[in-house]
C-alpha positions as CSV (number, residue, x, y, z in Angstrom):
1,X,85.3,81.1,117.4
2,X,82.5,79.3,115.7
3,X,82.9,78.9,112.0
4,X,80.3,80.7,110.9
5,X,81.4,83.7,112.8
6,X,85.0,82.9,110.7
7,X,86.3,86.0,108.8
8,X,87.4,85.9,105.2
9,X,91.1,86.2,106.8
10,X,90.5,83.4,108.9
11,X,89.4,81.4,106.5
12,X,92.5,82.3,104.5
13,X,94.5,81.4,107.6
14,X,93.7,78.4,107.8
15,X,94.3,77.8,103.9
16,X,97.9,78.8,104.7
17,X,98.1,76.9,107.5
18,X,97.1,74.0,105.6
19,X,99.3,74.4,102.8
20,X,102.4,74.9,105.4
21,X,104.2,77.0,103.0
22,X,106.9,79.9,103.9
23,X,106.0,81.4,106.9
24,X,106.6,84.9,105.5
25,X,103.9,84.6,102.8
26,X,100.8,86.9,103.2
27,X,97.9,84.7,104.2
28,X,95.7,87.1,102.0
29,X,95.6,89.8,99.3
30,X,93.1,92.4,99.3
31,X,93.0,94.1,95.6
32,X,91.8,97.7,95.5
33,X,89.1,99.2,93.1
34,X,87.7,102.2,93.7
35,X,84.5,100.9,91.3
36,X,84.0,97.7,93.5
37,X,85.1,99.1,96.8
38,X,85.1,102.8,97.4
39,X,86.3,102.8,100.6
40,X,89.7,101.1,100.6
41,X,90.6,102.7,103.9
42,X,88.3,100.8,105.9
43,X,88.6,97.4,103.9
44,X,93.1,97.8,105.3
45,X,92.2,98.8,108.7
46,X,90.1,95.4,109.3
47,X,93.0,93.3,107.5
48,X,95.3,91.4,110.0
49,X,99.1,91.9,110.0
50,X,99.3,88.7,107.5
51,X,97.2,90.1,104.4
52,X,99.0,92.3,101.6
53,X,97.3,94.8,99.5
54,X,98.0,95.4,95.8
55,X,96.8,98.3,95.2
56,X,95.4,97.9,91.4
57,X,93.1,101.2,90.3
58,X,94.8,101.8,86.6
59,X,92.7,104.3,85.5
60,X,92.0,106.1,88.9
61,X,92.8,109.7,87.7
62,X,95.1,110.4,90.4
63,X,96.3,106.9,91.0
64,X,99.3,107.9,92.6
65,X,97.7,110.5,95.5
66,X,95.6,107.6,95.9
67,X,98.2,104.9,95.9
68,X,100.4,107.2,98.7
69,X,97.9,107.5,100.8
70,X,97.1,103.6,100.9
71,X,100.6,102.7,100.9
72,X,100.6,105.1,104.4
73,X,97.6,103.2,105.6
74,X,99.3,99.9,105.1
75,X,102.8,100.9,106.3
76,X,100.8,102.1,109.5
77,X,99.0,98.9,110.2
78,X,102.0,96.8,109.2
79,X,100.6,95.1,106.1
80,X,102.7,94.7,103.0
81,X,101.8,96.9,99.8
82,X,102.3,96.0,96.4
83,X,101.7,97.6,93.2
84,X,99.9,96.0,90.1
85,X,101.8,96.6,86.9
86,X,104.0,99.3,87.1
87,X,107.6,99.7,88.8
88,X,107.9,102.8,88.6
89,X,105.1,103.7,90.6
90,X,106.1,100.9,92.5
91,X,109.4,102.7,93.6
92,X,108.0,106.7,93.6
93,X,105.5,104.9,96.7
94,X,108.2,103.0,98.0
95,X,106.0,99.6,97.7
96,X,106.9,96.1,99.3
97,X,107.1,94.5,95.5
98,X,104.8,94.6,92.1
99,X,102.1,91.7,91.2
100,X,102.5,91.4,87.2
101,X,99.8,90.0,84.7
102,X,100.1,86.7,83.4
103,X,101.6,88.3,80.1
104,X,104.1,89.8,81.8
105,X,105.7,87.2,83.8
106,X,108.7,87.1,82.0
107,X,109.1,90.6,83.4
108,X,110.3,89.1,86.6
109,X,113.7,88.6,85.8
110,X,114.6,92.1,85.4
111,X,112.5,93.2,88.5
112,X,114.2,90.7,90.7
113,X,117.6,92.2,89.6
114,X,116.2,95.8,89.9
115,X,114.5,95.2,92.9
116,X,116.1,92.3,94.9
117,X,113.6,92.7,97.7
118,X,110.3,93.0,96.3
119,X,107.9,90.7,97.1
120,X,106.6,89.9,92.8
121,X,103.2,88.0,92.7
122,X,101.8,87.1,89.6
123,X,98.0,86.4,88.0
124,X,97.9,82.9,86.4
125,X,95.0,81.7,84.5
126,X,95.8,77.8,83.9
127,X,98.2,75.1,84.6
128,X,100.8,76.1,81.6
129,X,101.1,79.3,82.8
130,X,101.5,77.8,86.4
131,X,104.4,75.7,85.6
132,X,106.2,78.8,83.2
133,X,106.1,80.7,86.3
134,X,107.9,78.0,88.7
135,X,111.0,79.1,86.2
136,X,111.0,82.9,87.0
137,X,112.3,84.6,90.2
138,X,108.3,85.2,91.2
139,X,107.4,84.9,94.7
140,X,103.5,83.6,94.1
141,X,100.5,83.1,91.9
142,X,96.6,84.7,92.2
143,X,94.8,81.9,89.9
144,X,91.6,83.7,88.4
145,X,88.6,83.2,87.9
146,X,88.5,80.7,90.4
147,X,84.5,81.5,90.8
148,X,82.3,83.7,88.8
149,X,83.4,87.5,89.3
150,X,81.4,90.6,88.9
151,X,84.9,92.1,87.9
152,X,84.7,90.5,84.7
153,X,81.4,90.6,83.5
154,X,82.0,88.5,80.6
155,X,83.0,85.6,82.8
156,X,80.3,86.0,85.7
157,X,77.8,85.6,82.6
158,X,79.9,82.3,81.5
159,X,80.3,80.6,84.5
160,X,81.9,77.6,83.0
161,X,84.8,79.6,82.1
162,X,85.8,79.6,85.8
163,X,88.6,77.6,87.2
164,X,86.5,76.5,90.0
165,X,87.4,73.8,92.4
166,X,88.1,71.1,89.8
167,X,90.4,73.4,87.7
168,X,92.0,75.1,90.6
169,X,94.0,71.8,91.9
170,X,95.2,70.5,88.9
171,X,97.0,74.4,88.5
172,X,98.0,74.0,91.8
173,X,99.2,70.7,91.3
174,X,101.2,72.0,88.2
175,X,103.0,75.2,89.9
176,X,106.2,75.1,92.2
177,X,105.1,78.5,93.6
178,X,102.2,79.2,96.3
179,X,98.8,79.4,94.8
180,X,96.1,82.4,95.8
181,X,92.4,81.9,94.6
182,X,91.1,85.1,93.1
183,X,87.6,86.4,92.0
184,X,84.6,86.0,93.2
185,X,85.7,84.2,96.5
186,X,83.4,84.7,99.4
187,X,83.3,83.9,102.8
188,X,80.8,81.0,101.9
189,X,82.7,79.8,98.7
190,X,85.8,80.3,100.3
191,X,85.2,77.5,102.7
192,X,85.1,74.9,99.4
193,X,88.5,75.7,99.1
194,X,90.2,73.3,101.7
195,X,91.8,70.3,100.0
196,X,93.0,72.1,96.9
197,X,96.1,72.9,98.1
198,X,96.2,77.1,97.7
199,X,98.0,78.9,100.0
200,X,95.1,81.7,100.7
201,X,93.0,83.7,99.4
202,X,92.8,87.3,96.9
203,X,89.7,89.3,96.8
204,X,88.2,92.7,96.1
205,X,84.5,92.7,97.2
206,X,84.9,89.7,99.4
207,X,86.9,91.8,102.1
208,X,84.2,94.3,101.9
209,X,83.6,96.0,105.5
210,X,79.8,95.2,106.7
């Protein structure tokens, strides 16, 4: 394969590979939002085997229809599927685990203990946060913004509020866990990722289906 012709997931392979971490780690996340990328559906069924989804969509008025049916989708292809912030929904659609924001990591405690099995990722926004987390039972970290993200207006108009390359390896350098780069990763940008030491990739538009 030539490496332009590389996939997002390939790219995010060969992050993993290069990081060597636990072989049972997702390679990839792809985070849902019905705003960003209507079609969900199409976005799993081009994942490899080695990506997760967190299914995200908080205020999708029927999150949890939705949620079931993705949850189907991924069980079907044989990609994990986590939910972000809640448990209980987590355990009505019989997820693989729950990925918790960075102000509620020291909610993984009592989800490891509830849920011994779950696969808990975490967001993480700088290197203090990244080294707190190495202390809880928490399974990995998505560092955002690691480039400028149309998910958050606010910082795709202050770009220099981004982690970006420089301030992704010293919060990689600071965490015990594997590290995912989230928001606004590309399959161009993506590539500038080799060296940091992350363990793949999370994205939303960036696994968008041509």
């Amino acid at each position: 394969m030539q490496d332009q012709d590389a996939t997002l997931s390939d790219i995010a392979r060969r992050l993993n590979q290069d990081y060597g971490g636990p072989q049972d780690m997702p390679v990839a996340f792809f985070i849902t939002d019905a705003t960003a990328v209507p079609d969900p559906a199409a976005v799993i069924a081009a994942l490899p085997r080695d990506a997760a989804v967190i299914f995200r969509d908080y205020d999708h008025p029927h999150r949890a229809d939705l949620g079931y049916h993705l949850r189907q989708l991924c069980r079907d292809k044989g990609v994990r599927f986590l939910v972000a912030g809640d448990r209980d929904l987590a355990e009505t659609l019989m997820a693989d685990g729950v990925h918790l924001p960075e102000v509620a990591m020291a909610r993984a405690g009592d989800l490891r203990r509830q849920c011994p099995d779950y696969l808990i990722t975490a967001a993480c926004h700088d290197s203090a946060a990244a080294a707190r987390a190495g202390g809880l039972p928490i399974d990995a970290l998505l560092a955002a913004p690691t480039f400028p993200t149309q998910s958050h207006p606010e910082t795709f108009k202050a770009p220099q509020t981004t982690l970006g390359v420089a301030g992704l390896k010293p919060l990689v350098a600071a965490s015990s866990l594997p590290v995912y780069a989230l928001g606004g990763i590309t399959k161009k940008n993506a590539r500038q990722l080799r060296g940091t030491g992350v363990a793949g990739i999370a994205a939303i538009r960036g696994f968008g289906v041509a």
